[in-house]
N, C-alpha and C positions, 0 to 999 in steps of 0.2 A: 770198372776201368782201372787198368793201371800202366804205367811207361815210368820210361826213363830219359832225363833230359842232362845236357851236363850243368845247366843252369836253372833252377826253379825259384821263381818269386812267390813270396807270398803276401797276398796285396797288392790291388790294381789302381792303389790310388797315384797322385804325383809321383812319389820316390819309385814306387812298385814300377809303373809302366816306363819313366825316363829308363833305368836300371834295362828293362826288357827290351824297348825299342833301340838301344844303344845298341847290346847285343845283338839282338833280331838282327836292325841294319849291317853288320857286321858280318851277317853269318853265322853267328853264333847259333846251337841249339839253344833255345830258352823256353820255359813254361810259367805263364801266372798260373797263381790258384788265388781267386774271389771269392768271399762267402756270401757277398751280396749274391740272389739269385738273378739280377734284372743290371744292375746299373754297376757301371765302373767308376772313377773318381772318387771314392771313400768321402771325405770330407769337404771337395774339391768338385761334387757331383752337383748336379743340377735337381732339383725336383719339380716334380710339376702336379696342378690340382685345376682339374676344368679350364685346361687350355692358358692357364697362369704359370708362369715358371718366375720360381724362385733360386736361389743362390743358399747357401745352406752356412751363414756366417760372412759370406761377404768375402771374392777374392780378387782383389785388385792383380792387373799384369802389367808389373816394371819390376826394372831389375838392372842393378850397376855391373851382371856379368851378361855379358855379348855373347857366350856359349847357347847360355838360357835365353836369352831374345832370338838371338839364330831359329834355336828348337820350334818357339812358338811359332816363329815363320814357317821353317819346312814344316811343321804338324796340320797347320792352320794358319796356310797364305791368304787367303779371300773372308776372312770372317771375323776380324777387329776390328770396333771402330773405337774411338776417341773420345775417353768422359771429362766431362770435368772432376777433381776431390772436393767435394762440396759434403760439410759435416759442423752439427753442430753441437752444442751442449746443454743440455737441461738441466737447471737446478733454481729451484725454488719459485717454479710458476714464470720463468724467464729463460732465454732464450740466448747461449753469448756461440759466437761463431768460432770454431777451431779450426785450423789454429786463430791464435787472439788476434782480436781487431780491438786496437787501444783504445781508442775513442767510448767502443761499443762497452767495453767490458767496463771501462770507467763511470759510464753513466751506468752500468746496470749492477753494479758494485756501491754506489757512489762513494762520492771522495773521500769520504770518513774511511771507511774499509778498503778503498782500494792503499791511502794513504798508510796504514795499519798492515796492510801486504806488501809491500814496500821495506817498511821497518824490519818488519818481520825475516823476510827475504836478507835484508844488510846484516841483520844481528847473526842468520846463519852463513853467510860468507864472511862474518868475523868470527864467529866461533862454531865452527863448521865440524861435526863428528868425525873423529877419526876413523880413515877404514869401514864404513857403515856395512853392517852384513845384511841388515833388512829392509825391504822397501820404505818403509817408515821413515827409516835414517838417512837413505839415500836419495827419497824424493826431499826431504826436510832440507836438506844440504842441498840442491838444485836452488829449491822453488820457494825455502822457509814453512816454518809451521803451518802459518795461518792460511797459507794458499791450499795445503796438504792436504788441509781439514776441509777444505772449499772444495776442491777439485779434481782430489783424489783417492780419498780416505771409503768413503762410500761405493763410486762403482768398484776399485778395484775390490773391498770385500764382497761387493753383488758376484763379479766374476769369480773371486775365489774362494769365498765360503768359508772365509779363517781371517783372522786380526793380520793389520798388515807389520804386524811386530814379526809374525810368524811366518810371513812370505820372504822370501830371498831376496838381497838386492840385485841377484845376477837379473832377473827376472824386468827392473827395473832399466838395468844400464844396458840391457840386449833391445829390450821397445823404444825407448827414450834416451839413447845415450847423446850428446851433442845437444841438446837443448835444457835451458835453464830460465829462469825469468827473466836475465838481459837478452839471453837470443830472441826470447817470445818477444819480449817487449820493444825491440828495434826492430823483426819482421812485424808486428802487429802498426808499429806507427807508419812503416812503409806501405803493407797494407792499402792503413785507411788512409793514405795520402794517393795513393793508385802508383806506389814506385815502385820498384825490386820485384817487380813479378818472375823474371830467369835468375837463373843464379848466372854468374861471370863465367866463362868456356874453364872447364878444369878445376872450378873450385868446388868446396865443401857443398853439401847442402844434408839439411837436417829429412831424415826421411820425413816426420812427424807434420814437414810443410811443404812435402810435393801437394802441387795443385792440380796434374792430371794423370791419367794413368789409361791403359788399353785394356778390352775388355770383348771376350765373344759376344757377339750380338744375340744370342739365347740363351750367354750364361754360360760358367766355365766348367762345365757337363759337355760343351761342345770339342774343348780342347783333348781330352779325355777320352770319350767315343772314339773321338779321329787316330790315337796313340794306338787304341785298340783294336781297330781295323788295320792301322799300317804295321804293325807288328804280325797280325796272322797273315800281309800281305807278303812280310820278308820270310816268312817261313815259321814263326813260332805259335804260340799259343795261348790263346788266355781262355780259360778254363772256369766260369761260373758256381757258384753254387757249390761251391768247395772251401768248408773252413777245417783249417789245420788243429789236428790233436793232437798231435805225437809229432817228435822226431828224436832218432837215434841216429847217430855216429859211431861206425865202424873205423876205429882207427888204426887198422892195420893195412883194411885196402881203401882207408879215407875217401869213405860214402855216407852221405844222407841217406837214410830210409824215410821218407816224410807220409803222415796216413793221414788223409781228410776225410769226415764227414758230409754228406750233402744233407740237403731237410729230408729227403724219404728215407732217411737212415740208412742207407747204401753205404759202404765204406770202401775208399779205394787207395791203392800205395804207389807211391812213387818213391823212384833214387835218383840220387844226382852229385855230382863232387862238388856242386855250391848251393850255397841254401842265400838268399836276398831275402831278408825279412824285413817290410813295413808294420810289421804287426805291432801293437804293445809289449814293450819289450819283457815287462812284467810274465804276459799271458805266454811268449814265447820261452823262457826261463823255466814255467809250468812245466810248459807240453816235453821238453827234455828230458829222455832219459839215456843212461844212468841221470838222478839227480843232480844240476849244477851245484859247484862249491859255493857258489855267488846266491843261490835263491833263495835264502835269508833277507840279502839285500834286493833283488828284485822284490820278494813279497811288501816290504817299506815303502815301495813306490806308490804313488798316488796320483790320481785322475780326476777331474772337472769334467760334468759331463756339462751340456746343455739342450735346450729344446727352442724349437720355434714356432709361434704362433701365429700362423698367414690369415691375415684379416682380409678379404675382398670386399670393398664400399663402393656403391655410385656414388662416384662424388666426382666435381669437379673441381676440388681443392688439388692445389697441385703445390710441392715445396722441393727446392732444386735439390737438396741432399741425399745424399746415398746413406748417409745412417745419421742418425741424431744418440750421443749415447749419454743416458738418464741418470744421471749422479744426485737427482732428488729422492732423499729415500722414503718418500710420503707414497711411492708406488716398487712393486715387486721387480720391472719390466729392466733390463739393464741396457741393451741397448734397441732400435727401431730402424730396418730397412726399407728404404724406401726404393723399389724393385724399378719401378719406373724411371728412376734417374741412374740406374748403374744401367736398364738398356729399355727404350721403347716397348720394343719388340717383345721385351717377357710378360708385355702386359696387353694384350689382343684385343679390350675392348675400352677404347680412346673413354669411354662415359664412365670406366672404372677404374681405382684405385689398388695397388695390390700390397701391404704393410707387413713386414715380418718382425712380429716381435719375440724378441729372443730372453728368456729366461734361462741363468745360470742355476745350476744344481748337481749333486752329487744321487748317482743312479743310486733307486732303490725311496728316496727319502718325498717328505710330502707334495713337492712341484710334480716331481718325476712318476710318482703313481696316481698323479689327481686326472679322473676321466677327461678325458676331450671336451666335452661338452664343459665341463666345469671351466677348463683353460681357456676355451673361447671366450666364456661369461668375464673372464678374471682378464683376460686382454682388450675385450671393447670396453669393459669399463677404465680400465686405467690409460686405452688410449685418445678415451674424452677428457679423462682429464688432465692429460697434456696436454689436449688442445690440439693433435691433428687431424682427428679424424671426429665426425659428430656419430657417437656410436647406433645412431639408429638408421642410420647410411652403411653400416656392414649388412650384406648381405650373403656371403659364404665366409666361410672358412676352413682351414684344415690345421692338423698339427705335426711335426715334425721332433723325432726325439734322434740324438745324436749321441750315445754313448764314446767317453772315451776323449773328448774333443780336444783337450787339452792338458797337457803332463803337468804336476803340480812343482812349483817350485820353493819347498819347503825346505826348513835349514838343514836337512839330511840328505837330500836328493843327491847332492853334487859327488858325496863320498859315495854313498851305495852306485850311482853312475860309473865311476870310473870303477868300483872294486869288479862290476860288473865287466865292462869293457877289458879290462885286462884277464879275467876267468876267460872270456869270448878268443882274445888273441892267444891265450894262451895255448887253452884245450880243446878248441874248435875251428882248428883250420878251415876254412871253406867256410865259414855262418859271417856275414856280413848286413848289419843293420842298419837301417838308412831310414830317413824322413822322423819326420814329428815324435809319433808314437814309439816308432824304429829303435830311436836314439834316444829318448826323452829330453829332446831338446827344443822349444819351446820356436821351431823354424815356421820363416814364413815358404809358400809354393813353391817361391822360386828357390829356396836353400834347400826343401825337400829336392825340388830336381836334384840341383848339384849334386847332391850326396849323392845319387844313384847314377846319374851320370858316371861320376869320380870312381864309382863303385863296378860299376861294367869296365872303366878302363883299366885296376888294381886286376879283374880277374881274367881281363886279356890278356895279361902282362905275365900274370903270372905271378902275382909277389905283389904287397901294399906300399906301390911305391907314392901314394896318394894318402894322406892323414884326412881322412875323410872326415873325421871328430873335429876340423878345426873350420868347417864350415859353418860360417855367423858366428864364430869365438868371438866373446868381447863384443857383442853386435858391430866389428869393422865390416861384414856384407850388410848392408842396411839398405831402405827400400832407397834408392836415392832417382830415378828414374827410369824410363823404360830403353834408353837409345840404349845402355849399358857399353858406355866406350872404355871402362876402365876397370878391370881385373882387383876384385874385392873381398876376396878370402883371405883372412886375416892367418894369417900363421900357415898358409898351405905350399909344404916345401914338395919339388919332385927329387926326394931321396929317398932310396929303398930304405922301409921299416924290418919287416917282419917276410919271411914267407906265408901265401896265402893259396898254393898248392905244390 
């Protein structure tokens, strides 16, 4: 097979399909290419093992932009219901609720130590790092040392597989920006006194302490499916079993040539005057030829992959949370989904339990090639000994490996990102990169949409009158709720940049 489309996506996940069904709806010619053979959502997808569906990382739906709330309505009117954010913390054979509950974390701190985090915390609001560029420095300057060591220092190297000397602080102030230990510590005492549950109509609110969030009743694989029906409804395509090897730029008559592989080795070509790429921006830099200027720096970039471990138990142990995440480092496991409480319904037998434990690692190394069977052994052990589950109450399980999951944000990223980005604008009219992997930008769902939203209307337009880069700058889009009444792209001007055909 081969066609031409004036529009081709590559990747069906958040970015890829908002991007496509934007278009679609519009009219517009568009085509996805997926190299999943089966399922669309990329990382955003649902899985399922003997009538259990799971979530693949966990994806909450709110969002302070009302564009993206809109979407999830018309995509999926009848299929949200309402969760509670219920999450808590693990460390050291104890159990403290996040966000903090003062009380709680006092007695299980006790006052010797909590008094000692305290100090700790005033001595770095008195002499507070100048400028910090690493996470180290810039959770230090929030939260003080001794909390760092407590509360942060460990899972984030579970998730990131490197010293947090060596992690970025952008990485830090885009998850966590607006909370510090006075915010914890005055939402913690309101909390546990049962006061301050809404925030005031208009004001701030820290994402880190939204309390509920909307969610498809079988997992956000629902939202996903529906994108990609109603796009081959409007006239387009989404096209399976298609991962992209090549593309070349004709820039005389400023054409994509793009060539995908399927699994039976069949090769097929398409052209198009715009190319939407969700791929790894890395792996996209690759597939380009002539060779980009930039793929030096593309080759620098780096990836976190992870996997997950779905435990099924009879058990009639039931715990409100949707993830518990394990900062004791006496065990491998980083964090634990609890499937049952983000939706009933993903869990079909009321006598069973369904647990996804998620292990962070870099593809290729000893997590990532240890047989299944071995990963199952290594997850019901370490999830008795946390204490949620009695490991002789598993009775299935499966395993889930997710290459790619998340862009690393190491001290070089930022430069080789933009050297990148400006090679793209320069010499690549028409290739426009969007979402996670897309941009190696570190976005939650809903900032993947936007980008590709923003990105269908630059190439209706004709021209990048949209700075699509500046979506979740500075994390000012942050998850702050779901009603989304107020417009949260930080730095996003409508003035034409650049021509983009």
């Amino acid at each position: 097979m081969s066609g031409h489309a004036d529009t081709l996506v590559i990747g069906a996940g958040p970015a890829g399909l908002t991007t496509a069904y934007t278009l679609a709806k519009a009219g517009r010619d568009v085509t996805v290419l997926e190299a999943d053979a089966a399922q669309v959502g990329g990382i955003s997808r649902t899985a399922e093992h003997n009538g259990f569906l799971f979530d693949i990382g966990g994806h909450r739906f709110f969002s302070k932009q009302k564009e993206v709330v809109d979407l999830w309505n018309e995509i999926l009117p009848d299929d949200f219901i309402e969760r509670p954010r219920l999450s808590r913390i693990f460390y050291k054979g104890k159990f403290y609720a996040y966000p903090l509950r003062a009380v709680e974390a006092l007695r299980n701190l006790g006052i010797v130590e909590s008094g000692l985090c305290v100090l700790s915390y005033l001595w770095a609001r008195l002499r507070p790092l100048p400028a910090p560029k690493t996470f180290h420095g810039w959770v230090r300057n929030q939260f003080g040392e001794r909390l760092f060591r407590i509360f942060f220092k460990t899972y984030t190297e579970k998730v990131w597989g490197m010293s947090c000397d060596d992690i970025s602080a952008d990485w830090a102030a885009q998850r966590i920006k607006g909370l510090d230990l006075s915010t914890a510590i005055l939402d913690g005492l309101k909390r546990s006194l049962g006061l301050g549950r809404r925030p005031k109509a208009g004001g701030p609110v820290v994402k880190t302490l939204i309390e509920s969030f909307r969610y498809p009743r079988l997992g956000p694989g629902m939202m996903w499916e529906a994108a990609a029906r109603r796009v081959r409804e409007f006239g387009g395509h989404v096209l399976m079993d298609r991962r992209v090897d090549g593309l070349s730029f004709d820039a005389v008559r400023r054409i994509w040539t793009v060539t995908a592989v399927r699994s039976n080795g069949t090769r097929e070509t398409f052209t198009a005057r715009h190319v939407v790429s969700s791929a790894p921006i890395r792996e996209l830099m690759e597939a380009i030829t002539p060779k980009p200027l930039s793929l030096f720096q593309a080759r620098a970039l780096r990836y976190r992959d992870f996997l997950t471990v779905a435990l099924i138990a009879r058990s009639d142990r039931n715990f409100p949370d949707n993830w518990v995440y394990i900062h004791d480092p006496s065990v491998l496991v980083g964090r634990v989904q609890n499937f049952r409480s983000w939706s009933p319904e993903m869990v079909p037998d009321g006598d069973h339990t369904c647990l996804g434990l998620e292990y962070f690692c870099f593809e290729g190394d000893g997590l990532w090639t240890m047989p299944d069977a071995e990963l199952v052994d290594l997850a019901r052990d370490e999830i008795g000994r946390i204490g949620l589950v009695d490991p002789a109450e598993v009775v299935d399980a499966c395993v889930v490996r997710q290459p790619k999951a998340y862009p690393v944000y190491d001290d070089g990223y930022r430069e080789n990102v933009e050297a990148i980005r400006l090679d793209i604008e320069t010499s690549y009219p028409g290739l426009h990169p969007v979402g996670r992997n897309g941009m190696h930008k570190y976005n939650n769902q809903d900032h993947a949409m936007m980008t590709g939203m923003l990105t269908a209307r630059n190439i209706m337009a004709g021209a990048r009158i949209h700075d699509v880069w500046a979506v979740n700058e500075d994390a000012e889009y942050s998850e702050a709720g779901h009603e989304g009444e107020r417009t949260a792209i930080s730095g996003l001007r409508d003035v034409p940049r650049k021509a983009a055909a």
